[in-house]
C-alpha positions as CSV (number, residue, x, y, z in Angstrom):
1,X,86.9,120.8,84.3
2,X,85.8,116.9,85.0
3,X,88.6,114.3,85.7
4,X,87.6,111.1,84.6
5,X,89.5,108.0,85.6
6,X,88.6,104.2,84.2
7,X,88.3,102.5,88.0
8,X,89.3,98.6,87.6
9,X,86.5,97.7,90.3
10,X,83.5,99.3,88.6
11,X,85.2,98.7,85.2
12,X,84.3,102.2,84.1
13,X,85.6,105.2,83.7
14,X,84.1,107.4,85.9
15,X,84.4,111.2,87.2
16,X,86.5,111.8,89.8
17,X,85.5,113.1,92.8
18,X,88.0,113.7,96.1
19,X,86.7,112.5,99.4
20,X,88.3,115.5,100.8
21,X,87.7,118.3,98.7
22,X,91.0,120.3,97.0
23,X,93.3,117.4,98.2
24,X,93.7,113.5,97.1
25,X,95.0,110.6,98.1
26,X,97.1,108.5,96.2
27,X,99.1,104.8,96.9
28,X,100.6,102.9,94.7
29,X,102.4,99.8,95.0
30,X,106.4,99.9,95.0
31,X,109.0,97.8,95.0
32,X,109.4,94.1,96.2
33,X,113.4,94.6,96.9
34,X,114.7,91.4,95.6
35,X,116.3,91.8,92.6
36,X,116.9,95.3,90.0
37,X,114.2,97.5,89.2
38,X,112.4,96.0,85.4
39,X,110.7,97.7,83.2
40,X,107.3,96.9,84.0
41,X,108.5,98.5,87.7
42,X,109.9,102.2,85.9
43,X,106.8,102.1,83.8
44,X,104.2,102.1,86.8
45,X,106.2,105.0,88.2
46,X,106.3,107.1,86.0
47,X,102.7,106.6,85.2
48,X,101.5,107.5,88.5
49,X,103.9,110.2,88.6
50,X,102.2,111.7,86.0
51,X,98.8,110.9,87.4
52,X,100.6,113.1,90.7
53,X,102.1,116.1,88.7
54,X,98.5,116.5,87.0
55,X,96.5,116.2,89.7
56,X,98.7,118.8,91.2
57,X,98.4,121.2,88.2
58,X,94.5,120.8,88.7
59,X,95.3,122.5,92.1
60,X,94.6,119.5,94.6
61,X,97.1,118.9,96.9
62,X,98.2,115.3,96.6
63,X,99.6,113.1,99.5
64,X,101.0,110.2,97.6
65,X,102.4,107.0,99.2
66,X,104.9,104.3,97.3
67,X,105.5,101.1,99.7
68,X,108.9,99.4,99.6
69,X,108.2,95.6,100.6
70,X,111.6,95.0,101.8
71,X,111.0,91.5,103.7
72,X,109.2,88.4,101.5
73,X,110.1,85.0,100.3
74,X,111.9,85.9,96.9
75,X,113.9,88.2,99.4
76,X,114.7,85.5,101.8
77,X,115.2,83.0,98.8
78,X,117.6,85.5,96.9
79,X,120.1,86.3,100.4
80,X,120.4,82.5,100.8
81,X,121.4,81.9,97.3
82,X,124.2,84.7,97.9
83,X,125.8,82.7,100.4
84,X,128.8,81.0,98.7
85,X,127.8,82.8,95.3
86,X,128.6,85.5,93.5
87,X,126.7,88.1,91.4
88,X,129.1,89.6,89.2
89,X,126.6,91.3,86.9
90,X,124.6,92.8,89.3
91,X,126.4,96.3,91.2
92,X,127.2,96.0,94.7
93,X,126.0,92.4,95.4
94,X,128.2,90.3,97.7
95,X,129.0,87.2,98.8
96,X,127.4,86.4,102.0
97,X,124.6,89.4,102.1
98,X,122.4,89.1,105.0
99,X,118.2,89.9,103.8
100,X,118.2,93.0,105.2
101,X,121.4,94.4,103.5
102,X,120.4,92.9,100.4
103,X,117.1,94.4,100.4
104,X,118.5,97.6,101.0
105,X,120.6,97.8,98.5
106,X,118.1,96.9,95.9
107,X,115.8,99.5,97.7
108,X,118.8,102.1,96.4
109,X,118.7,100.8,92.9
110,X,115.6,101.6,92.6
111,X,115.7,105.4,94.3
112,X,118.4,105.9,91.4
113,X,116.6,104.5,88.7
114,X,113.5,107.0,89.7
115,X,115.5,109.6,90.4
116,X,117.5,109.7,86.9
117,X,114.2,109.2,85.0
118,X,112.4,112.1,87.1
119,X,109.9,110.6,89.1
120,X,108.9,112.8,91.8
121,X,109.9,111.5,95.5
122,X,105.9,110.2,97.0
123,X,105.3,112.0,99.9
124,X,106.0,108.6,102.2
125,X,107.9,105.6,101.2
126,X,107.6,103.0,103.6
127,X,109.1,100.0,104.2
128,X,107.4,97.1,105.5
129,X,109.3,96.2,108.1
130,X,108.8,99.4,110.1
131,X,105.4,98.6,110.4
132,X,105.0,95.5,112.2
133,X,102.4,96.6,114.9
134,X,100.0,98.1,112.7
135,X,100.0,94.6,111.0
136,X,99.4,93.0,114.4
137,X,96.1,94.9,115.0
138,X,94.9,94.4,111.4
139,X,94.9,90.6,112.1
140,X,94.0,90.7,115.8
141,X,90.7,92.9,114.1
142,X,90.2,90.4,111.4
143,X,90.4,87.2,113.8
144,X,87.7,89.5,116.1
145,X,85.2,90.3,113.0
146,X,85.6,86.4,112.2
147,X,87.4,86.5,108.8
148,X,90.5,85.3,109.6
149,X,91.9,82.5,112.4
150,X,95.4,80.6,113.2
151,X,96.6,77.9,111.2
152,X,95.3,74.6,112.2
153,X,98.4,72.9,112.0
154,X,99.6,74.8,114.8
155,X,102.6,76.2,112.4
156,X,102.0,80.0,113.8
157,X,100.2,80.7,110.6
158,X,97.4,82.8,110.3
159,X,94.9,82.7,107.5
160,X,92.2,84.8,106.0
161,X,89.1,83.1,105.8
162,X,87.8,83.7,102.1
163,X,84.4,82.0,102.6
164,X,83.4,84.4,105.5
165,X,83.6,87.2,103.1
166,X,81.0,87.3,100.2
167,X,82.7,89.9,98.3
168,X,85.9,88.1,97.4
169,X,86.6,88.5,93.9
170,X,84.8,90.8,93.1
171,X,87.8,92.9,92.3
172,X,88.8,90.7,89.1
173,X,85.2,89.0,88.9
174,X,86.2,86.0,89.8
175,X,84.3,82.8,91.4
176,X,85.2,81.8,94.4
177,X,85.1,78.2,93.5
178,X,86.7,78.7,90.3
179,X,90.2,80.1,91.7
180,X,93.1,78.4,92.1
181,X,94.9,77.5,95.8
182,X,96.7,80.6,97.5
183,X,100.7,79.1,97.0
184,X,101.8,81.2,99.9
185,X,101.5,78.2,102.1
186,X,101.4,75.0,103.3
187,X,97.4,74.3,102.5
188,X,97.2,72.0,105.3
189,X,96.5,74.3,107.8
190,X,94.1,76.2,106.2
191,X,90.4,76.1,106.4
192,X,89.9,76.2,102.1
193,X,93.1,76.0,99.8
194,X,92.4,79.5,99.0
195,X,93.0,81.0,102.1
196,X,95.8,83.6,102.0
197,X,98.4,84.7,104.9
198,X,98.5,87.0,107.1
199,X,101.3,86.0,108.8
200,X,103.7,83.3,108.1
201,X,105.6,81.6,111.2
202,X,109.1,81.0,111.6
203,X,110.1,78.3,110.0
204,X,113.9,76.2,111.2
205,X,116.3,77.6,108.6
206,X,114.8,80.7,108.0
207,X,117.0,83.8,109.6
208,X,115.8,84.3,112.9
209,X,116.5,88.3,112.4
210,X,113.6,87.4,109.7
211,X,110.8,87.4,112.4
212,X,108.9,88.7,115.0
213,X,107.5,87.8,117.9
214,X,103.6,88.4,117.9
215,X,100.3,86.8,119.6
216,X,100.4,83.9,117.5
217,X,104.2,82.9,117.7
218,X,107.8,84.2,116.0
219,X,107.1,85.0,112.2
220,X,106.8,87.3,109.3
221,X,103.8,89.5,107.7
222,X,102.1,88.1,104.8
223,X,102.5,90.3,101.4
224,X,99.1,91.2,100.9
225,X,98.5,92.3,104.6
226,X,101.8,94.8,104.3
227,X,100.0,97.3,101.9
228,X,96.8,97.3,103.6
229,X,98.5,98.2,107.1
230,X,100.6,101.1,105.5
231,X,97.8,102.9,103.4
232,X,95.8,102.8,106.2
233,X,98.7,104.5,108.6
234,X,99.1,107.3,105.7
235,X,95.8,107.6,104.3
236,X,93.3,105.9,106.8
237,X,90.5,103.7,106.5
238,X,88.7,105.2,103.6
239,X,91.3,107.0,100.5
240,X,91.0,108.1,96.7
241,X,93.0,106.1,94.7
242,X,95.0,102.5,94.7
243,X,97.3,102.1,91.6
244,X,99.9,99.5,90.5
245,X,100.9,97.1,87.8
246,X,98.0,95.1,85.9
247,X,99.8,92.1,86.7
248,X,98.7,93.4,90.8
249,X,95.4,93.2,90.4
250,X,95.3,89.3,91.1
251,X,95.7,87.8,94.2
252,X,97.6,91.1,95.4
253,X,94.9,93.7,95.2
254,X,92.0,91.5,95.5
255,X,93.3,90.0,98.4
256,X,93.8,93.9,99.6
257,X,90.6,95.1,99.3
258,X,89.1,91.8,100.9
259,X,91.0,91.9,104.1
260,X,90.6,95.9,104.4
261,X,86.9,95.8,103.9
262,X,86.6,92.7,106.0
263,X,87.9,94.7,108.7
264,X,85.5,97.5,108.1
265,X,87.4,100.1,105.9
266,X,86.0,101.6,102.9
267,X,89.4,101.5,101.7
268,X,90.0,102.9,97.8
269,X,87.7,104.9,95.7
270,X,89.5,104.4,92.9
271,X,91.5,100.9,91.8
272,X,93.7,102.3,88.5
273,X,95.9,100.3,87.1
274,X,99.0,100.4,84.4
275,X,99.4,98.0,81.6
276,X,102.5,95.6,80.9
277,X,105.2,96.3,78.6
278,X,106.0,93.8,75.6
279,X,109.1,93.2,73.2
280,X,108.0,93.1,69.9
281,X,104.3,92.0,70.7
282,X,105.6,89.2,73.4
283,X,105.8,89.0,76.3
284,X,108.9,89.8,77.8
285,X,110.8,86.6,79.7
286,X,114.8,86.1,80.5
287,X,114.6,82.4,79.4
288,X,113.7,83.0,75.7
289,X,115.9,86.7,76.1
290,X,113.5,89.5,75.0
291,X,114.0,91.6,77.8
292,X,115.5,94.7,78.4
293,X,116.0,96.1,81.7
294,X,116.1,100.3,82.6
295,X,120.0,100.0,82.8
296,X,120.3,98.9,79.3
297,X,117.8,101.7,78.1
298,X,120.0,104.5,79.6
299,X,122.9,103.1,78.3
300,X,121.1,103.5,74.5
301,X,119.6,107.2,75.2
302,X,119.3,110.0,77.5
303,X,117.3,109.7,80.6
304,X,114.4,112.4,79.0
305,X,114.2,110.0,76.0
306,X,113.8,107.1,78.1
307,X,110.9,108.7,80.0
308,X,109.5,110.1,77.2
309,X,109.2,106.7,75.7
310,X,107.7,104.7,78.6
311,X,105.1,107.3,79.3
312,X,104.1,108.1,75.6
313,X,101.6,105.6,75.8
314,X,97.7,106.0,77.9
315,X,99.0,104.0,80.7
316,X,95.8,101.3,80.9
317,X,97.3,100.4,77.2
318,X,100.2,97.6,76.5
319,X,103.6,99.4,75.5
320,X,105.2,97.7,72.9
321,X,109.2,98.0,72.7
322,X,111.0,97.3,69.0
323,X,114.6,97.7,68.4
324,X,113.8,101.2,67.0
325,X,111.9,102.9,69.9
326,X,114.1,104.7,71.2
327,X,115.4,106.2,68.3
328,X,111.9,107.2,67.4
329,X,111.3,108.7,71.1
330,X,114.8,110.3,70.7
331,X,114.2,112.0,67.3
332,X,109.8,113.2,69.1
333,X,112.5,115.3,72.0
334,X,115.1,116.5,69.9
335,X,112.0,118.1,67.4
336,X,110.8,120.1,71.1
337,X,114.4,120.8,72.2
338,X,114.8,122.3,68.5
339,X,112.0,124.4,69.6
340,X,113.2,125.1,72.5
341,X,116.8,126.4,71.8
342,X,115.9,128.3,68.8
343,X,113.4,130.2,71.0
344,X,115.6,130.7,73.6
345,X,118.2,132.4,71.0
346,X,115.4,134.4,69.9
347,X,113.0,135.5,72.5
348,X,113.9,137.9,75.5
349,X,114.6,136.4,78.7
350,X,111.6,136.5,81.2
351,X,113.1,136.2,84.0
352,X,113.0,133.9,87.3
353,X,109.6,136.2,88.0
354,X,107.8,135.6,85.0
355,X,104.1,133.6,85.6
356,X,104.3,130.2,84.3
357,X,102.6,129.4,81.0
358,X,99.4,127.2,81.0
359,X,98.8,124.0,78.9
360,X,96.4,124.6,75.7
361,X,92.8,123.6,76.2
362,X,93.2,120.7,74.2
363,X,96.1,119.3,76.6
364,X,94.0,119.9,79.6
365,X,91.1,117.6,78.1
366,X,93.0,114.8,77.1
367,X,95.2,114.8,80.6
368,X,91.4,115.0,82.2
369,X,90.2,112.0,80.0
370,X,92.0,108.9,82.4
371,X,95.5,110.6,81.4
372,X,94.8,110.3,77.4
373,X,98.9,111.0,76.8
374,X,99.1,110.1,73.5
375,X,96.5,112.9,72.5
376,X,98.2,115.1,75.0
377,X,101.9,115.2,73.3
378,X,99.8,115.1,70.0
379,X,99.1,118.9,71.3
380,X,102.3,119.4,73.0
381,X,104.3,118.6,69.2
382,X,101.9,120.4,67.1
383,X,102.7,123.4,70.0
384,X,106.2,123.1,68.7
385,X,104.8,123.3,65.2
386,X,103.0,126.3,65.9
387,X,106.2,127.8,67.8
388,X,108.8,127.2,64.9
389,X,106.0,129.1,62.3
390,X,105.6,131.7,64.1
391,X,109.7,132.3,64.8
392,X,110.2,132.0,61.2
393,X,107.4,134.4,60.4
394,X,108.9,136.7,62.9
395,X,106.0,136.4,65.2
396,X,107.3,137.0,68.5
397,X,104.2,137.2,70.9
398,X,102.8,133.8,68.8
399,X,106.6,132.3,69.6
400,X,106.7,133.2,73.2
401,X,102.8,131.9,73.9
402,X,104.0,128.8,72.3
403,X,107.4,128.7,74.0
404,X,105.2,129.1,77.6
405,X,102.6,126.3,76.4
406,X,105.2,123.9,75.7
407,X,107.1,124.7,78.7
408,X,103.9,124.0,81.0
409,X,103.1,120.9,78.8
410,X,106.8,119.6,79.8
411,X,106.5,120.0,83.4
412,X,103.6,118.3,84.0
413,X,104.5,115.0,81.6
414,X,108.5,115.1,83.8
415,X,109.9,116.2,80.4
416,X,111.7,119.7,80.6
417,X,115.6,119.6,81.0
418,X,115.5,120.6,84.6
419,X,113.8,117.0,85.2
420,X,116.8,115.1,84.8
421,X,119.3,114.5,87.7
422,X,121.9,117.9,88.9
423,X,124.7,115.8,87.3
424,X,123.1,115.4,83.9
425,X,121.9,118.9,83.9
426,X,125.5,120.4,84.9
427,X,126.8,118.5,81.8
428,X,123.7,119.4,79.9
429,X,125.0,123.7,80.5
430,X,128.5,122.8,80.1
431,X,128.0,121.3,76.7
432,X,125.7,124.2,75.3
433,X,127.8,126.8,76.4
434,X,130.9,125.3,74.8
435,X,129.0,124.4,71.5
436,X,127.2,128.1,71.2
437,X,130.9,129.3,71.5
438,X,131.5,127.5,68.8
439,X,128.4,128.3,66.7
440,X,129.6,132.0,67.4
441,X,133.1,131.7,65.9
442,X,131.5,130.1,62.8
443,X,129.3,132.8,62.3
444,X,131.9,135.7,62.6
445,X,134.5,133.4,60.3
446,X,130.9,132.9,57.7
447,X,130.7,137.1,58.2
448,X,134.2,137.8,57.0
449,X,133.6,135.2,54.4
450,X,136.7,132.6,55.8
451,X,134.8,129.3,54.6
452,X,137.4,127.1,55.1
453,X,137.2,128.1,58.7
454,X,133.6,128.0,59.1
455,X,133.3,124.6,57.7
456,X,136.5,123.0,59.8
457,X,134.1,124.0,63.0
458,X,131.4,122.3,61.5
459,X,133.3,119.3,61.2
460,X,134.8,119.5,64.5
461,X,131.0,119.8,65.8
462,X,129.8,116.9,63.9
463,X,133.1,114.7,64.5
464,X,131.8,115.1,68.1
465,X,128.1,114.1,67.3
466,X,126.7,117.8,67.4
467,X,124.4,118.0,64.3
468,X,124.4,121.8,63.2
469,X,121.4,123.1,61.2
470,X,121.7,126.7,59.2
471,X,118.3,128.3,59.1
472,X,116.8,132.5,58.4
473,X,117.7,133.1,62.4
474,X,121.4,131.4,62.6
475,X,122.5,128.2,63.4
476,X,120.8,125.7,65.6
477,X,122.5,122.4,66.8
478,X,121.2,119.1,68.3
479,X,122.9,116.2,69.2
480,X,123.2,112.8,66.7
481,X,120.8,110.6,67.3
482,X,122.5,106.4,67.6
């Protein structure tokens, strides 16, 4: 076994080797609370959350970490626009809503959407503004290894100093000279126009419950300097991997990884990041209205489909949604949960103390190949293939290998029914117990040969969008698809 991951800083894919042996260390970059959760936010999830669940499959215990920048312009910018506004379309909002409250309730629209689309809770999730101190002796170290000083301007400022540190850009490969000014402040009181902040003083207008006092005046933490405090709390100095959205790598990461190295940490091993998600080959925007937004998915599909669909794709790679995607994604899981329920019908019942199945060699070296995916549920359908052969044959040893294979394969990509939220999977039992009645009373009125009350059941069943399907082992049902 070799894990190989592509690593945006070498720009290679390279093996993977833990700095502590049998465990990793993993942060990723969460949420800035200012608005509901986008796709491009539900894609990097679950991405990394597969990167989590096959890490741990591979035996290493993983710590992983998820920030939740909960204090920024955009949310300082969205609470004053509350105030004397509504937000009708958006669920909970209020008129009035101080930063903090509004943060937080984005912060729980978020938790749902992960939640109902399975993506395992990171070990630590935290919030920016519970970390203020570490932030202080980042900067305090920065100003003492002379890459960073207070504004000029005498605004409470303070600044990164770009120029005292060779290696910045190295991240994107970028010149120095050929960047563009950092727009997170007024460039007066910086050394160079490129210069990014650490910490941004209080400002007359701004919420005074939106600062803190520190050793160069009232004021906030800069956005780049948030991350680096955290991982380094969680992880330390020196950790395996750093992942996000592409759209991260520049200024967020770069500035990251200049400021933590400046300071003397060794910082991340591995820089991995997700691609962006397009509507019809564009990319998506509100003002020209090609986007679609989690909520609107799960109001199309099921939760599974919707995860299966935004993690189908190797997650370096653009994923492109068309009006159809969903069906198509909807139509790859109802083929496995065919599978799955005729099995079940057919094969004994193992038991809660039956030994988990393991993934088919094939799985297990495209997972290893930077998360290859799309090859991976190439092996996981043509498992189903193998599965439903070898139940028609008869075969039940070759049925219940496959049946275990499939099972494993489903657990590590989020996928098997027991992935989606309690509610869901409540409903899930209630609505198979009711329509296998049903399927039973059909087959004792087809025994005694009453076809007029065999068909009026089927018709019930489809009136009610259950699809039923007559094959050499009974009846098998699925839901409509649209």
């Amino acid at each position: 076994m070799t894990l190989r991951f592509y690593d945006t800083a070498s720009a290679e894919v390279r093996d993977f080797v833990p700095l502590v042996p049998g465990q990793v260390s993993l942060y990723y970059c969460g949420a800035t609370v200012q608005g509901m959760p986008h796709v491009g936010h539900i894609r990097s999830a679950i991405a990394f959350d597969q990167l989590t669940r096959w890490l741990q499959y591979r035996g290493f215990r993983v710590t992983a970490v998820r920030n939740v920048t909960d204090i920024d312009d955009k949310i300082l910018a969205k609470s004053a626009a509350s105030f004397g506004a509504d937000f009708e379309d958006e669920p909970g909002a209020l008129r009035n809503e101080e930063w903090w409250a509004l943060a937080y309730r984005y912060e729980q629209e978020f938790l749902k959407a992960y939640d109902t689309l399975g993506v395992s809770r990171p070990t630590y999730e935290p919030r920016a503004t519970g970390h203020i101190p570490e932030m202080h002796a980042l900067i305090q170290l920065l100003i003492d290894r002379g890459h960073a000083y207070p504004a000029l301007d005498d605004s409470g400022d303070v600044y990164f100093d770009v120029r005292s540190w060779s290696k910045y850009g190295t991240l994107t490969r970028q010149r120095l000279d050929d960047m563009q000014g950092a727009p997170d402040a007024d460039p007066r009181g910086k050394k160079d126009p490129r210069d990014f902040a650490l910490w941004k003083g209080y400002k007359d207008g701004e919420p005074t419950t939106a600062s803190w006092s520190s050793p160069w005046g009232a004021g906030r933490p800069g956005w780049h300097l948030e991350c680096s405090a955290m991982v380094t709390k969680y992880l330390g100095t020196e950790f395996d991997i750093h992942g996000g959205g592409l759209d991260l790598r520049f200024p967020h990461h770069e500035n990251e990884m200049a400021q933590s190295q400046a300071a003397g940490h060794g910082f991340a091993n591995f820089w991995m990041h997700n691609g962006m998600v397009t509507y019809a080959g564009e990319k998506m925007s509100k003002s020209i209205g090609n986007t679609i937004s989690p909520t609107e998915m799960l109001e199309i599909a099921p939760p599974r489909v919707v995860r299966y669909y935004l993690g189908q794709a190797q997650y370096r790679s653009v994923l492109d949604y068309q009006p159809t995607s969903l069906q198509e994604a909807a139509a790859a899981v109802e083929r496995i949960d065919g599978f799955l329920s005729r099995a079940s019908r057919v094969l004994p019942d193992p038991g809660p103390d039956a030994s988990a199945g393991s993934v088919p060699e094939a799985f297990g070296v495209a997972m290893d190949d930077d998360l290859n995916v799309p090859q991976a549920l190439a092996v996981l359908h043509e498992t189903v293939r193998a599965g439903n052969t070898a139940l028609t044959d008869g075969d039940l040893d070759a049925a219940g290998q496959a049946l275990a294979s499939v099972t494993a394969m489903l657990d590590v990509l989020g996928l098997n029914a027991t992935a989606t939220p309690a509610a869901d999977e409540q409903a899930n039992t209630a609505l198979g117990v009711l329509v296998e009645a049903q399927l039973e009373a059909r087959a004792h009125a087809r025994a005694a040969k009453d076809w007029a009350a065999s068909d009026a059941i089927r018709d019930t069943l489809a009136a009610a969008g259950v699809v039923v399907e007559d094959g050499p082992d009974g009846a098998s049902w699925s839901l409509k698809r649209g």
